[in-house]
C-alpha positions as CSV (number, residue, x, y, z in Angstrom):
1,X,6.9,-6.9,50.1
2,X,9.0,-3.5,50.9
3,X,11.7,-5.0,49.2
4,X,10.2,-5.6,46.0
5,X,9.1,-2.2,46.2
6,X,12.4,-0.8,46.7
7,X,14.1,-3.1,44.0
8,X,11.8,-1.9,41.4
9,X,12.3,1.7,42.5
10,X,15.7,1.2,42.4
11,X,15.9,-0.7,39.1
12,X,13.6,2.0,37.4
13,X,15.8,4.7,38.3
14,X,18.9,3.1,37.1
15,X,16.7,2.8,33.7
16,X,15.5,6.1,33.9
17,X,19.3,7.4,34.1
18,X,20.8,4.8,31.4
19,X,18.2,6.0,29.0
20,X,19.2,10.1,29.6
21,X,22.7,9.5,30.0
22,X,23.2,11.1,26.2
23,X,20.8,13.8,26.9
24,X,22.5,14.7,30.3
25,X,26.3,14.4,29.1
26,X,26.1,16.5,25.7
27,X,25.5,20.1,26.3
28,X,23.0,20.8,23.4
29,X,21.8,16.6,24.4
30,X,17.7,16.5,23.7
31,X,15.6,13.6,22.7
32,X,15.7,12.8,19.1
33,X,12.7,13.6,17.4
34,X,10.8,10.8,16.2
35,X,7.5,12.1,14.7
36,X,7.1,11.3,11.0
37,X,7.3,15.4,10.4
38,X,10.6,15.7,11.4
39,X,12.1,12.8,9.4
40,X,13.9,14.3,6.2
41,X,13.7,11.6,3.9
42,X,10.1,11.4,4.1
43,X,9.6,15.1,3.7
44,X,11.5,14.7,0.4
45,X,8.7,12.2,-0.7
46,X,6.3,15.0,0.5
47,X,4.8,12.7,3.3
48,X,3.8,13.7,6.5
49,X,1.6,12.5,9.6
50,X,-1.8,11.9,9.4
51,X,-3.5,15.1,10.9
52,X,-1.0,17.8,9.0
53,X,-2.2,15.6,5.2
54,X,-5.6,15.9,6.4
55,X,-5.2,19.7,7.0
56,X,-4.1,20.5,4.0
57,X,-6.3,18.3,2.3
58,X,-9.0,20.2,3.9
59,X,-7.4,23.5,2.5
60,X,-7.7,22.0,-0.5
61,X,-11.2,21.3,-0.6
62,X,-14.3,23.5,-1.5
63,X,-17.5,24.6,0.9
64,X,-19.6,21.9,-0.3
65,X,-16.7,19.2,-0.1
66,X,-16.2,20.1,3.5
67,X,-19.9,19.8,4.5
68,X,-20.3,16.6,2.9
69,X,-16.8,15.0,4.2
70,X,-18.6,15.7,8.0
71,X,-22.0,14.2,7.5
């Protein structure tokens, strides 16, 4: 049993390090961002994630749209 513990320790750590390698080696290294907001080509198209559209949809909107979008 302890050495399937330690294994998986072991083999998770090795992951762990294989997956930061690039991040750890380059000096300005960081984790790529992923999030629909930061991909260029889809800000050209003028989309964006869900909650920042529905923001500014909301900006958009009047008093009485507002109050009837919550009931």
């Amino acid at each position: 049993m302890l050495e399937v513990v330690v294994l998986s320790m072991i083999i998770l750590t090795v992951c762990t390090v294989m997956l930061c390698i690039r991040i750890i080696i380059r000096k300005d290294g960081k984790f790529p961002d992923t999030h629909v907001g930061g991909n260029p080509a889809l800000g050209k198209k003028g989309i964006g994630c869900a909650r920042t559209q529905d923001f500014e949809a909301g900006l958009r909107m009047n008093l009485f749209e507002r109050l009837e979008r919550n009931v």
